[in-house]
N, C-alpha and C positions, 0 to 999 in steps of 0.2 A: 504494500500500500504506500501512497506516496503524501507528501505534505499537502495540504489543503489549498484547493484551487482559488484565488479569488479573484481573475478576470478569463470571462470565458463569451465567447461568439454569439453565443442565445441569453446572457446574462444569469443566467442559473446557478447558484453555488453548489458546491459538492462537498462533501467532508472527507473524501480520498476518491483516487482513482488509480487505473492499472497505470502501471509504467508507461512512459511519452518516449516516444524517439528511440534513438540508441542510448542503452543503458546499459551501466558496468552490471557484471552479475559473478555471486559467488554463491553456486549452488552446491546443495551437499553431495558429499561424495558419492552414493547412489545416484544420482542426477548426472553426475558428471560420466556415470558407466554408461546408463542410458544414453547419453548425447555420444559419446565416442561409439555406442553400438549404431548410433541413426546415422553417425560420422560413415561406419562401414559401410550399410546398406547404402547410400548416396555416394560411395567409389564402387560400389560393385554394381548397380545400374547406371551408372553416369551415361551411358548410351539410350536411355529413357530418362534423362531429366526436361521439366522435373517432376519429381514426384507429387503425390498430395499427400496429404495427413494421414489420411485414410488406408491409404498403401503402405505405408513405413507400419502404420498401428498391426496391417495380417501379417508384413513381412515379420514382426518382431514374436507377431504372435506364435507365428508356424516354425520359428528358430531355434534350436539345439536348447536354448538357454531358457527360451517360452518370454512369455511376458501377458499377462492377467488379461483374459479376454471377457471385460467389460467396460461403460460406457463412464465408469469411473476411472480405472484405468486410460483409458483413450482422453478424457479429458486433463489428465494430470501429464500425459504426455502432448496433448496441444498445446497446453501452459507452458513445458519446458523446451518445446521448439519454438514457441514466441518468443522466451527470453533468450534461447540459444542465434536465433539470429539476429535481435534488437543487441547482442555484447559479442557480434562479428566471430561468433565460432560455429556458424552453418552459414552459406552464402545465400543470401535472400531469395535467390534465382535459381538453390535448389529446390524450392518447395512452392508447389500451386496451390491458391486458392483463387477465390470468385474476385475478379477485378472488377473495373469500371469500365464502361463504354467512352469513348469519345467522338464527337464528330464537328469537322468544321479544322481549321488553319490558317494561321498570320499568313501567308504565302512565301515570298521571295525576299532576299535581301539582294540581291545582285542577277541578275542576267549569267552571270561566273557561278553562282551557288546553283542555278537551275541548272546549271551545263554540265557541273558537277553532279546533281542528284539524277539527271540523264543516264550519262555516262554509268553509275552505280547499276540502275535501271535496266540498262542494258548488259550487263553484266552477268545480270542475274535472267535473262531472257532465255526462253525454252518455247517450242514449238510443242500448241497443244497436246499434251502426251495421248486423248483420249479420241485425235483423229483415227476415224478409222475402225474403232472398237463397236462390237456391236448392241454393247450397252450403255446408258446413261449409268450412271452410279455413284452413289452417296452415302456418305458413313454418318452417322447418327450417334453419339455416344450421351446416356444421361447425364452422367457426371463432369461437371463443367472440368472441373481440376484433372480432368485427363484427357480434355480435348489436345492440348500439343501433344503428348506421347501418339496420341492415334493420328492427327496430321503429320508426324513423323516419319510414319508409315506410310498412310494414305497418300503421301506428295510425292512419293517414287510411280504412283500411276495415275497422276492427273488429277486423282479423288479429292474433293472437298469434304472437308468435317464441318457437322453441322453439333452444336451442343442442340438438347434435348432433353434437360432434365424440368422436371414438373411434366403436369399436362399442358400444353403447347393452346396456348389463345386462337381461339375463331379465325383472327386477321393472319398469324404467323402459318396455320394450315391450310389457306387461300393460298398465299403465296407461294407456298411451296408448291401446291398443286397448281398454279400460275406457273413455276419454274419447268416442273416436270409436262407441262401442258406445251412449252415449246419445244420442244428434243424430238428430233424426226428420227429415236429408236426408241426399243422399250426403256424400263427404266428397271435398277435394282437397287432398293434400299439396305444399305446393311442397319441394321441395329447392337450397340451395345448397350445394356442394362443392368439392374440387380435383378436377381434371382428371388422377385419378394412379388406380394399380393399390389402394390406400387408398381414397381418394375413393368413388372409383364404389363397390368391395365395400360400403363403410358403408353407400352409398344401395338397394343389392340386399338387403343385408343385410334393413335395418329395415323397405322394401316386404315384403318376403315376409313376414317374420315377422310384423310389425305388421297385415298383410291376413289371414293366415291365424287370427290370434288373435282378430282385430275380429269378424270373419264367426263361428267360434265363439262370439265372445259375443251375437252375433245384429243385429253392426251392418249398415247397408246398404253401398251398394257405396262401397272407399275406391279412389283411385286417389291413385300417388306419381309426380310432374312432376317433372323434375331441370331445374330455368333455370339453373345457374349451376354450374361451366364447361361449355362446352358446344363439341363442337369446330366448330359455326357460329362462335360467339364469339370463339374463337380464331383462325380466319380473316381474321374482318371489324376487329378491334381490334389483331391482328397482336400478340398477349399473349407475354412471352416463355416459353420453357420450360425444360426441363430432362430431359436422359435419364433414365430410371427408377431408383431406388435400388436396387443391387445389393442390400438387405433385404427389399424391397417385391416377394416371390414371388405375390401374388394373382392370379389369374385368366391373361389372355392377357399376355404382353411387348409393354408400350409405349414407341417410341423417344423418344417425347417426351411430358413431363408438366407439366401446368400449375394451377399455387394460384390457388384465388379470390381471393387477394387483389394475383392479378397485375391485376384487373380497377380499373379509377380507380373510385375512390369513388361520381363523381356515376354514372358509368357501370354500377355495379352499384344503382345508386337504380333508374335508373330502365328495368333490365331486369326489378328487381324489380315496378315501379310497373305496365310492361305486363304482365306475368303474372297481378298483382291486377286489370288492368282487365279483364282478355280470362274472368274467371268471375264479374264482379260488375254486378250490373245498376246502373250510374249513376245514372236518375233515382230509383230505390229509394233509393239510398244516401242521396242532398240532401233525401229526404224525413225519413230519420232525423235526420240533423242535425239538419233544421228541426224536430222533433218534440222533441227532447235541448233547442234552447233556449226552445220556449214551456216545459218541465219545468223548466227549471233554473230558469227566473224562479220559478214556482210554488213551489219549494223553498224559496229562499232568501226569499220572502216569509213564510214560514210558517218559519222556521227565525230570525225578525225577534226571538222570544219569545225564544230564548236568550240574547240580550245582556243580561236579567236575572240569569244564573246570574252 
């Protein structure tokens, strides 16, 4: 708890609050094994960072060494990854959570600054990887804080990651059925979810509706794939679970529920990876590539004239 606030934005006083900013911290020695254990886990996926809370909370769970699989546990280790990275001993950028939207930009400082962010631009340019293929396709994951792991994946073949956690608003399943209504192929939705009475409803939810609106607006055929949880998955990875939340009255009673993000990182890469392989024709794909770098040379040869501005 900190000293007492007494000028704050809404005018409100407080008589303590959690720590502001970056702040020294001297945790007890339990605390300090714990953080060198999340230390581990975070160099041994660093090819999936970053991670979210949620993920470090089953990695630690399912660990030689175990770690208390409940909602009090998991919260005393959200506490001590806040202070581990507000006193610079976890890098900020290891760990997702729910950010903010922005939108809108100061623009230009120079004509030279725009020639520059061009240049970057193009740099970074690639030829549609999804010309060609015979499907439209989109990954879907609930959990915001794992949308970059799965665009990590998704971006070696064109896929877009769509977050999807909650039930998706009336206007947000228009549009997408707007989206998938222009695509002159079919379409295939991947879904990742939790393995909960939640979960599944979200993914029934946005199929039906999302299909029944597309088709209305005169798209072709879409079809929604649920990879992730799946209860194969849960078998073969031996994921842990959880009885149903006496809240969670959706559909049939499951004795046992399970979050995606009980799934390890690399292990959700690359259930994702065969998902994308098993609707995407491979030699098609390497021919985009190859086609994105004779462009990109073209580009940045003829984009030579800007270093005058």
């Amino acid at each position: 708890m900190e000293d007492e606030m007494t000028e704050t934005v809404s005018g409100r006083e407080y008589t303590s609050t959690r720590v502001r900013g970056f702040a020294p911290w001297s945790p007890r020695p339990e605390t300090v094994h714990l953080i060198e254990r999340v230390q581990a886990i975070l160099a041994r996926y660093r090819a999936q960072l970053p991670l979210t809370n949620r993920q470090i909370f089953y990695i630690l769970v399912g660990s030689d060494e175990g770690y208390p699989k409940t909602e009090q546990a998991y919260a005393r280790l959200c506490e001590a990854l806040n202070r581990a990275r507000r006193s610079h001993r976890i890098p900020f950028e290891s760990i997702r959570d729910d950010g903010t939207q922005s939108v809108g930009g100061p623009g230009w400082d120079s004509p030279a600054q725009w020639a520059r962010a061009i240049h970057r631009s193009a740099d970074a340019y690639r030829h549609d990887l999804t010309d060609g293929q015979a499907y439209h396709v989109e990954l879907w994951v609930e959990a915001g804080g794992m949308v970059p792991q799965a665009a990590a994946v998704a971006g070696d073949f064109g896929v877009t990651t769509y977050s999807a956690g909650g039930f998706n608003g009336l206007t947000d399943k228009y549009e997408t059925a707007q989206r998938l209504s222009w695509q002159d192929r079919p379409s295939i939705i991947f879904h990742c979810g939790d393995f909960d009475p939640s979960g599944l409803s979200i993914v029934d939810s946005l199929a039906q509706d999302v299909t029944e609106l597309a088709a209305g607006l005169g798209a072709r055929e879409v079809e929604f794939r649920r990879i992730v949880v799946t209860p194969e998955q849960i078998e073969r990875y031996g994921l842990p679970s959880a009885p149903q939340k006496g809240t969670d009255r959706r559909g049939e009673y499951m004795a046992e529920t399970v979050q995606a993000e009980a799934l390890p990182p690399d292990v959700l890469a690359a259930e994702i990876r065969d998902a994308l392989e098993s609707v995407t024709d491979m030699d098609q794909l390497q021919e985009m590539v190859e086609l994105g770098d004779t462009e990109r040379e073209q580009i940045q040869a003829v984009l030579g004239q800007l270093d005058e501005l």
